[in-house]
C-alpha positions in Angstrom: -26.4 -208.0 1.7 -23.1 -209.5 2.6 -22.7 -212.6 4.8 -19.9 -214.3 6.0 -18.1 -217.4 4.3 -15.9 -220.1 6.0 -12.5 -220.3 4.4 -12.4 -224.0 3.3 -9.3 -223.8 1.1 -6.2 -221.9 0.1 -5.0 -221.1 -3.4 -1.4 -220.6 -3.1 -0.3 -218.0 -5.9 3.4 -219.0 -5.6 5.5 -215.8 -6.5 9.3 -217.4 -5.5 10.6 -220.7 -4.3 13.5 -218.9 -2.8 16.6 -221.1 -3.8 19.5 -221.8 -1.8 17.6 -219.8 0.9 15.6 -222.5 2.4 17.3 -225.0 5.8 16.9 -228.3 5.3 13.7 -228.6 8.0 11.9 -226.6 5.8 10.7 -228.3 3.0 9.5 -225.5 0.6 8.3 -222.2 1.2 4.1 -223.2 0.1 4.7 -225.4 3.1 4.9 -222.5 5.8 1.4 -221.6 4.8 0.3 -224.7 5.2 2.0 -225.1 8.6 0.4 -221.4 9.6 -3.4 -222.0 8.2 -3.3 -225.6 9.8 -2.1 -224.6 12.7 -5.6 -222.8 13.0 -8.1 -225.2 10.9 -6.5 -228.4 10.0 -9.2 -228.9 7.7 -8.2 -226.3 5.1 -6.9 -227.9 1.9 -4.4 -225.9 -0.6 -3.8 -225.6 -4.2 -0.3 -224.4 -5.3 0.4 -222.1 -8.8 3.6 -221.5 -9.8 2.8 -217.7 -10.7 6.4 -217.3 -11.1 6.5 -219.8 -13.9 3.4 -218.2 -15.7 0.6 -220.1 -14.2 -2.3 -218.8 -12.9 -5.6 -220.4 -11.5 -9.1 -219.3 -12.4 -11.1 -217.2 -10.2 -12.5 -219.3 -6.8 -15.4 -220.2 -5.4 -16.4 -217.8 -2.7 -15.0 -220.2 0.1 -11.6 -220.1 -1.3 -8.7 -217.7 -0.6 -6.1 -216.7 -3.5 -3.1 -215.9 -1.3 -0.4 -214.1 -3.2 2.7 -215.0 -1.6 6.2 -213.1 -1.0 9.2 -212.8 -3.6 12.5 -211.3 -4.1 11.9 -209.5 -7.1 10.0 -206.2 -7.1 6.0 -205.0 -7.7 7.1 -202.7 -9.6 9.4 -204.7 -11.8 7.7 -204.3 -15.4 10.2 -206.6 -17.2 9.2 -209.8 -15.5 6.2 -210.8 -18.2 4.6 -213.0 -15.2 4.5 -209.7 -13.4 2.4 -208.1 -15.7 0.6 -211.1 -15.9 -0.5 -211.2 -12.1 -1.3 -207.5 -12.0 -4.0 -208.1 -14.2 -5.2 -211.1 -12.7 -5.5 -209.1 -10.0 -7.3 -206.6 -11.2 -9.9 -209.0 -13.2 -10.4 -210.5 -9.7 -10.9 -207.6 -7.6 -13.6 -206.3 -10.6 -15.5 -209.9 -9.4 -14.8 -209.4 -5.6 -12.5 -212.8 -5.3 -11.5 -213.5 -1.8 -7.7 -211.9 -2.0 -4.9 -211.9 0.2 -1.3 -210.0 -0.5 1.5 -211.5 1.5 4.8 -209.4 1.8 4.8 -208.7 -2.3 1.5 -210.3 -2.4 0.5 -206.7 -0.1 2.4 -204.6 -2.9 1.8 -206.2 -5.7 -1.8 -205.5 -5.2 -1.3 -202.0 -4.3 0.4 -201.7 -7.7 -2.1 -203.5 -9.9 -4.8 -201.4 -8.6 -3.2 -198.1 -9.0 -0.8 -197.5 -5.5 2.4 -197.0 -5.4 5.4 -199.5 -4.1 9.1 -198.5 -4.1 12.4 -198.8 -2.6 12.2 -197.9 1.0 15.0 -195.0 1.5 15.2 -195.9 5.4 16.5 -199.4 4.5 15.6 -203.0 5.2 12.7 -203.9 7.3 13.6 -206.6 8.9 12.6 -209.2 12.3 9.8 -208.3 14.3 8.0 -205.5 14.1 5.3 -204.3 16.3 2.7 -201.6 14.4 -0.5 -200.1 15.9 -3.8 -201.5 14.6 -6.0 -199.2 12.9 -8.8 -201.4 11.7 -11.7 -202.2 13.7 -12.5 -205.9 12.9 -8.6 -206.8 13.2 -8.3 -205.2 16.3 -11.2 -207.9 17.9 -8.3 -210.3 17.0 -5.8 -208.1 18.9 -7.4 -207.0 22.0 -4.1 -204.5 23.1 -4.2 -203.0 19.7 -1.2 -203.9 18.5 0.3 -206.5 15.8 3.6 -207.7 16.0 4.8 -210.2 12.5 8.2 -211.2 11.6 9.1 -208.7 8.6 11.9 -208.9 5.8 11.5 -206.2 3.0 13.1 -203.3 1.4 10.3 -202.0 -0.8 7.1 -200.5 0.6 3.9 -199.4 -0.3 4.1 -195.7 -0.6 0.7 -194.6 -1.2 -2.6 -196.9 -1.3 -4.6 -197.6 -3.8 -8.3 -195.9 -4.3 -10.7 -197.2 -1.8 -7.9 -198.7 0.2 -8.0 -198.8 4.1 -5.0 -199.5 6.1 -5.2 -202.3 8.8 -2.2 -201.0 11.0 0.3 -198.5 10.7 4.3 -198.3 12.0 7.0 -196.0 12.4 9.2 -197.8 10.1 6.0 -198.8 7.5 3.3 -196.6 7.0 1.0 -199.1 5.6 1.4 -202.4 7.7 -1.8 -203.7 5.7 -4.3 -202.7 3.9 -8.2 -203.6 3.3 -10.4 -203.1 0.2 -14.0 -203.7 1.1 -14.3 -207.2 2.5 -12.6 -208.9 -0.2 -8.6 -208.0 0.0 -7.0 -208.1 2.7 -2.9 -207.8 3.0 -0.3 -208.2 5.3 3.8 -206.4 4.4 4.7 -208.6 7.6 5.2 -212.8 7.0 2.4 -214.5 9.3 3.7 -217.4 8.0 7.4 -217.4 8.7 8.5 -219.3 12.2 11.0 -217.5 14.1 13.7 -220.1 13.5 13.7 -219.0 9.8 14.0 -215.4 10.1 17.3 -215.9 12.4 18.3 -218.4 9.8 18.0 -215.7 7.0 19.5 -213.2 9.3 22.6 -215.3 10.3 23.4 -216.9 6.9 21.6 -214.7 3.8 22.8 -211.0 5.1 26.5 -210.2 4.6 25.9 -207.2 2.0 23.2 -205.8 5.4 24.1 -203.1 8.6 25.0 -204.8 11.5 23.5 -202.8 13.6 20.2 -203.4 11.6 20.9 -207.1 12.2 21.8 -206.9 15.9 18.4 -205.3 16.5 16.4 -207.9 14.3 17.9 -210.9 16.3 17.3 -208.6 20.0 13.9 -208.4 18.6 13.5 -212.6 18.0 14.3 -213.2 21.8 11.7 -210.5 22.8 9.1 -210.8 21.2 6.7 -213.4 19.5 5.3 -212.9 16.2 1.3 -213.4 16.1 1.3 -215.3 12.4 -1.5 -217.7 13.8 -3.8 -215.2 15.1 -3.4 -213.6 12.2 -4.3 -216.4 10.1 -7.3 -217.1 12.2 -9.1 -213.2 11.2 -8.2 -214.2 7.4 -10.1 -217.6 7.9 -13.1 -215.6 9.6 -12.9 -212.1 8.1 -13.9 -212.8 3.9 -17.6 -211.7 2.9 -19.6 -212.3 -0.5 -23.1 -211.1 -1.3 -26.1 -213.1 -0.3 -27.4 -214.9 -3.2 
């Protein structure tokens, strides 16, 4: 029988520190999740790994979330030894049912370490807010119009899920918007945790090699719509299950 935990902290798996891409209100990219989770519970504590510097926690206690954060480099990028290293954490911990959530490459990177397939997206960058169409029933309670709008910035996708994989929501641009296993792994390609300020930031200064056009509609999007990180940040507090003891 399954039952439902509270989530009482976070296990940041830190995956890039983004250098030189950061402005100066924003201390360090752990501290958006921070922002985002207390934003929702303010009692939630975190723990930060530096994945990308080969360190890797062990496996949580059923109340805690390992949250596998976003990256420049690529899933699929099998010369990056801390790479290899996280796809088989990953795999030990979905073996043991650990409480997982895939952020951006966090969401691919899991697809890829349990046998899907992430690549270079041929229609080009994914990138400020997108709106997809919900197709999983417990998010949807979260979402009552059915539909999930997140700030996005990406070129690779995940091209095909892995086995026993169910997608959360579903886009034009992004086929798989999210993706459950069970009630144990949850991911997100969108950033919950990015505030809109950021995204323009990255749009306006860290773009020159990107289509204008692209851009144009990305910063159009930013003064229409708002991004629904918090909400959700609240169904990954209330949405994690472990078997009754």
């Amino acid at each position: 029988m399954l039952i439902q935990t509270p989530i009482r902290k976070v296990n940041i798996l830190l995956c890039d520190t983004f250098p030189g891409l950061l402005p100066e209100y924003i201390p360090s990219y752990e501290s958006m999740f921070v922002n985002l989770f207390h934003a929702v519970n303010y009692d939630i504590t975190f723990e930060v790994f530096r994945v990308l510097d080969g360190e890797l926690p062990d496996y949580p206690a059923a109340n805690e979330i390992h949250l596998i954060t976003g990256s420049n480099n690529a899933a699929y990028d099998d010369t990056l030894m801390w790479i290899l290293n996280l796809q088989d954490w990953v795999r030990k911990a979905a073996i043991i049912r650990v409480p997982l959530v895939g952020i951006c490459f966090g969401h691919q990177i899991i697809a890829q370490a349990l046998g899907g397939r992430v690549e270079r997206y041929a229609g080009g960058w994914g990138v400020g807010i997108r709106e997809s169409q919900i197709l999983d029933e417990e998010l949807r309670t979260f979402f009552p119009d059915g539909r999930l709008r997140l700030i996005v910035n990406h070129h690779d996708q995940v091209m095909q899920l892995p086995e026993g994989a169910s997608p959360l929501a579903t886009s034009n641009f992004c086929r798989y918007e999210g993706f459950r296993i069970g009630h144990h792994i949850l991911t997100f390609q969108g950033h919950p945790e990015f505030p809109v300020d950021y995204e323009r930031h990255l749009i306006l200064n860290h773009s020159e090699n990107e289509d204008d056009g692209v851009k144009q509609q990305a910063l159009k999007s930013l003064e229409e719509m708002d991004p629904q990180g918090e909400a959700v940040a609240r169904f990954l507090c209330m949405s994690f299950h472990i078997p009754e003891a």
